[in-house]
C-alpha positions as CSV (number, residue, x, y, z in Angstrom):
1,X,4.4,-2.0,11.0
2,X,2.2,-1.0,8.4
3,X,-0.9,-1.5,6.0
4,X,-0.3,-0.3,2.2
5,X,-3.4,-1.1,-0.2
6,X,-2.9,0.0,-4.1
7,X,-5.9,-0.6,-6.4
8,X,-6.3,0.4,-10.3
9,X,-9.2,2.4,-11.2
10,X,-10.5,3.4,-14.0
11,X,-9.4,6.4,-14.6
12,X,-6.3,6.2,-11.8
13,X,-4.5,4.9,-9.1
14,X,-5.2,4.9,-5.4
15,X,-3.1,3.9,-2.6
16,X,-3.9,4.3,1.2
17,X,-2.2,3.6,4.2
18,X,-2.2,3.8,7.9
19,X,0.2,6.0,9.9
20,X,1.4,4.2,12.8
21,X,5.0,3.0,13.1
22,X,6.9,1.1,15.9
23,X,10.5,1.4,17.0
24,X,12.2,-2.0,18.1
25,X,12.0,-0.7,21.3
26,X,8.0,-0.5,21.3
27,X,7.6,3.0,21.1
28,X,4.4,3.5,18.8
29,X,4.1,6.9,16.3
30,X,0.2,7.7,15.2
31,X,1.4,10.5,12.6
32,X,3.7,8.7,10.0
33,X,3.9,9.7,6.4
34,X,4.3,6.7,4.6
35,X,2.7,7.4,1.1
36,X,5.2,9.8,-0.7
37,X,5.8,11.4,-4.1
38,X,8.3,11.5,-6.3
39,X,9.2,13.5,-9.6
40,X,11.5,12.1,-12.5
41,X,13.6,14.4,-14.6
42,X,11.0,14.5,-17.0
43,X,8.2,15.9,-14.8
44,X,6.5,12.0,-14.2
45,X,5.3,11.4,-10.5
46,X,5.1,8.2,-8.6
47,X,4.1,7.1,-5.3
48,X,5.8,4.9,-2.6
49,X,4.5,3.8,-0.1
50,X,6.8,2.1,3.0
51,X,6.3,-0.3,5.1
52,X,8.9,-2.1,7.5
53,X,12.3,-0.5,8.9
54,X,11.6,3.3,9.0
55,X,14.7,4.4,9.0
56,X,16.5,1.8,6.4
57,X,13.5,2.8,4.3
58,X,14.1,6.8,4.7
59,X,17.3,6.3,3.5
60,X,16.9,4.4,0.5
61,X,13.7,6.9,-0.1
62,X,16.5,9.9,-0.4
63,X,18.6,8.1,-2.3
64,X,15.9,7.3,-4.8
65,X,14.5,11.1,-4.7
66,X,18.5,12.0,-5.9
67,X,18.1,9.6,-8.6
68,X,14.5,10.1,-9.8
69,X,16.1,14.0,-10.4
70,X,18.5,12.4,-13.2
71,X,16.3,10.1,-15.3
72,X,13.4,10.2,-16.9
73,X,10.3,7.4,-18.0
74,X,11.6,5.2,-20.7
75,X,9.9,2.6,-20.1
76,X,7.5,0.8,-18.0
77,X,10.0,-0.4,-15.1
78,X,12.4,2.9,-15.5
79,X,10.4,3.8,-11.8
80,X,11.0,0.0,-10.9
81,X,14.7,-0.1,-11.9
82,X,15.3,3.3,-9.9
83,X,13.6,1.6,-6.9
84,X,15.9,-1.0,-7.3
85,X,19.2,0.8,-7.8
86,X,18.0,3.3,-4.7
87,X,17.8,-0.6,-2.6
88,X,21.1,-2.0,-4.3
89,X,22.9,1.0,-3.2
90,X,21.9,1.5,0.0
91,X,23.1,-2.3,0.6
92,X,26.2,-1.9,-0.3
93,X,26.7,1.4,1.7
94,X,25.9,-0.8,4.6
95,X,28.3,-3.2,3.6
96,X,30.7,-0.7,3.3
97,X,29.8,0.8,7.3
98,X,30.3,-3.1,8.4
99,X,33.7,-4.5,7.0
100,X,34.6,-7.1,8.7
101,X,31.3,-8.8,9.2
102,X,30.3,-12.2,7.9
103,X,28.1,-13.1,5.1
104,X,25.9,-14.1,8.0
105,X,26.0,-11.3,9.8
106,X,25.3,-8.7,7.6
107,X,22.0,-10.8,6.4
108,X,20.9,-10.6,9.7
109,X,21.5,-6.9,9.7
110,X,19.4,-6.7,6.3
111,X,16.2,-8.8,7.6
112,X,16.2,-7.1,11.2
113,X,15.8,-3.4,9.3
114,X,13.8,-5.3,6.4
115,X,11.2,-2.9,4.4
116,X,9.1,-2.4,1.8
117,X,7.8,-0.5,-0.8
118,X,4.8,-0.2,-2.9
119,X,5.2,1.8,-6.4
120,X,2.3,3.3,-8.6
121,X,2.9,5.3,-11.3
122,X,1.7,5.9,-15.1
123,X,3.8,5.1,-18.3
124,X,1.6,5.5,-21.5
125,X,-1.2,5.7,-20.3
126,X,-1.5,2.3,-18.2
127,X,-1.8,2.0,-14.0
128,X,1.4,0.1,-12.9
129,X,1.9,-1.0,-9.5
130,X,5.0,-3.1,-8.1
131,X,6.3,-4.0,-5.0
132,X,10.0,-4.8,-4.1
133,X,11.6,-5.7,-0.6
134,X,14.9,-4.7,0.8
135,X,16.0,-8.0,1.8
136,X,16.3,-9.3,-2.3
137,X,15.6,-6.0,-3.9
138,X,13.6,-7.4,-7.0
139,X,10.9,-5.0,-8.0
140,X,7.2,-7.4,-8.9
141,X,4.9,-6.0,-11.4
142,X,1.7,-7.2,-9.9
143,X,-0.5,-7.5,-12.5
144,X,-4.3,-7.9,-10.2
145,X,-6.2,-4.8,-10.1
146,X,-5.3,-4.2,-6.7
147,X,-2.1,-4.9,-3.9
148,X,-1.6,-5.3,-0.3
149,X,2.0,-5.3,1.3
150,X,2.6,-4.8,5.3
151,X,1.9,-7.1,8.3
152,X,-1.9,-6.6,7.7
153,X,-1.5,-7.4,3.6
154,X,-3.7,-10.7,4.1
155,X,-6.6,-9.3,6.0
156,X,-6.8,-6.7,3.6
157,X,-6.2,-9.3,0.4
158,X,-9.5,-11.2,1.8
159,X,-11.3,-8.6,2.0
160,X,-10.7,-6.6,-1.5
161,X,-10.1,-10.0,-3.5
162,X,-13.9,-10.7,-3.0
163,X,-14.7,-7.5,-5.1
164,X,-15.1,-7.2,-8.7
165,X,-13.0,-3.9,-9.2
166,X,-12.9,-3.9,-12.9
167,X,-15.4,-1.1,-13.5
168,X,-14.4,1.1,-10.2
169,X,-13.8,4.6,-10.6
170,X,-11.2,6.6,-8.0
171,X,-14.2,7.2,-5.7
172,X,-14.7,3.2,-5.5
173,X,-11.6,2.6,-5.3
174,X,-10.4,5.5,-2.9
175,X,-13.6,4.4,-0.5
176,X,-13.2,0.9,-0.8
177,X,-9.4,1.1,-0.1
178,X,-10.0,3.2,3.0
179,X,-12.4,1.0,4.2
180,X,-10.0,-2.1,4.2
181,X,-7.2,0.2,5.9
182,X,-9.8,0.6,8.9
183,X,-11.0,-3.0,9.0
184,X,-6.9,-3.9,9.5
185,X,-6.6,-1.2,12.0
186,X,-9.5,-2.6,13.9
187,X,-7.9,-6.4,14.0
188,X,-4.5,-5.3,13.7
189,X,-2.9,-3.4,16.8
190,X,0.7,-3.1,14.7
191,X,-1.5,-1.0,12.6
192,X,-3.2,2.5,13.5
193,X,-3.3,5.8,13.5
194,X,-5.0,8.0,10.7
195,X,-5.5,6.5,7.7
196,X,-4.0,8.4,4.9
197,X,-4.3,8.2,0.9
198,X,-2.6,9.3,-2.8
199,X,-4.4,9.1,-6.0
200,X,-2.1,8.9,-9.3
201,X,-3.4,9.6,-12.6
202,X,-2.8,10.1,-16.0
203,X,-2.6,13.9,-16.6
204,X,-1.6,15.2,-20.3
205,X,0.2,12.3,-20.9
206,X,2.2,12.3,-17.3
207,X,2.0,10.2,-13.9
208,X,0.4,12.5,-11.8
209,X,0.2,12.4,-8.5
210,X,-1.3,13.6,-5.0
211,X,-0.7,12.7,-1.4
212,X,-3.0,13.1,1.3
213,X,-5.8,14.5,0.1
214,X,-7.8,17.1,2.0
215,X,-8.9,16.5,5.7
216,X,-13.0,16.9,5.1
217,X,-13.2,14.5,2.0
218,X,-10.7,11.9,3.8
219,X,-13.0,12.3,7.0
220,X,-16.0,12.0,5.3
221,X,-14.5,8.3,3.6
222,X,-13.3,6.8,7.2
223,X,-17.2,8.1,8.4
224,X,-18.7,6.1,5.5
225,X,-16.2,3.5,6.0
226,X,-17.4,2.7,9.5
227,X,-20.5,2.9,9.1
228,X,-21.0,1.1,6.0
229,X,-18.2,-1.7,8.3
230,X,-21.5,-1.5,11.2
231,X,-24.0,-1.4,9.0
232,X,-22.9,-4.6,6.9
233,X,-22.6,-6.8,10.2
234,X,-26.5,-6.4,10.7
235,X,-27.4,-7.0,7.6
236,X,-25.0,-10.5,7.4
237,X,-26.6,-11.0,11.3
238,X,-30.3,-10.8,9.0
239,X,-29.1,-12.5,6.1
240,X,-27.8,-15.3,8.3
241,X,-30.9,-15.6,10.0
242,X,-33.2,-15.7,7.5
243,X,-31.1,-18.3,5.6
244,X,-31.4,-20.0,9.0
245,X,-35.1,-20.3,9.1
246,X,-34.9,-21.3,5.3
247,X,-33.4,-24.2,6.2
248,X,-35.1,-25.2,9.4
249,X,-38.3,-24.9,7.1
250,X,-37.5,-26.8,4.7
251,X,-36.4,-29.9,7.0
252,X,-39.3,-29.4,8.5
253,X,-41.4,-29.8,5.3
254,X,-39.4,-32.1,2.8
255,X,-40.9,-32.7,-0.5
């Protein structure tokens, strides 16, 4: 399982994610890659991030690298409606492998390998980010300033939705998105291993993008992560305190 956070800066688009993945039969992986970029025809990049059915989902990721190769940004959803054709086919490849099965059946084969995807790209020169499922395929602009898909999406909604992100830069964002991937890691054991990140921006008019950035700076983020994670429990543990004795004092001396 999985923890994908997207959020719009500024002046770009950052994604991080955790790296642990589970097989059905419990076997747990610390050193997934789940944040990946793509290149359209046109030299436009875009990130996906997976969550869900690792192996359902590194399919349909190869067939949408094959057709990100033949087309190029026309649009605002020409990333979408790739992810979408990339899903559609894959579907019906699976049909094809199971002839013979029931309606029933082969929707039970499609929500036991269910996945999915966060997108974030640039198209002149706005953020987008959508998400889309395998089980109905539909790519969802999501219009917020940030996103949250995997089995640790609400932990990390409640704790980013509190934030006002409109003014955040890529550093606020990339920090601030890190720090939400360890707080789900910490409360979330389908969730682990190193926390990983992409940042996509606008670069002479193109989606630009890079994955994992280097080891130090992403170090130094989980550090300040944690700490700032430690340091703000002592200060809620004083704030509460003193709000505490407020109110004891001022039932003790009413007006």
């Amino acid at each position: 399982m999985t923890i994908i956070i997207g959020i719009k800066c500024l002046n770009g688009i950052v994604v991080a994610c955790d790296s642990q993945t589970t097989s059905q039969s419990g076997y747990k992986d610390d050193k997934a890659e789940k944040l990946h970029a793509i290149e359209l025809q046109d030299g436009n990049q875009f990130i996906v991030g997976e969550a869900g059915s690792a192996d359902f989902s590194s399919r349909a990721l190869e067939i949408m690298s094959a057709l990100a190769k033949k087309r190029t940004m026309e649009d605002y959803r020409s990333v979408a409606k790739c992810a979408e054709d990339s899903i559609a086919e894959l579907r019906q490849h699976v049909r094809n492998q199971n002839k013979g099965s029931s309606s029933e059946e082969l929707q039970n084969l499609f929500e036991l390998n269910a996945f999915e995807w966060m997108i974030a790209h640039y198209y002149d020169g706005k953020p987008y980010i959508f998400t889309l499922g395998f089980t109905d395929g539909l790519a969802i602009k999501r219009d917020k300033l940030h996103s949250a898909i995997g089995c640790g999406c609400i932990l990390a909604e409640f704790l980013i939705s509190r934030l006002d992100l409109s003014g955040f830069g890529s550093g606020h964002g990339m920090w601030t998105a890190v720090y939400a991937v360890e707080e789900v890691k910490k409360f979330d054991s389908r969730c682990g291993g190193r926390t990983r990140a992409a940042l996509i921006t606008n670069k002479n008019g193109l989606s630009h993008s890079i994955v994992n950035p280097d080891d130090a700076p992403m170090d130094e983020a989980i550090k300040e992560a944690l700490a700032f994670s430690d340091e703000s429990k002592i200060k809620w543990r004083d704030t509460a305190e003193e709000r505490i004795r407020a109110v004891i004092a001022r039932r003790n001396n009413p007006r």
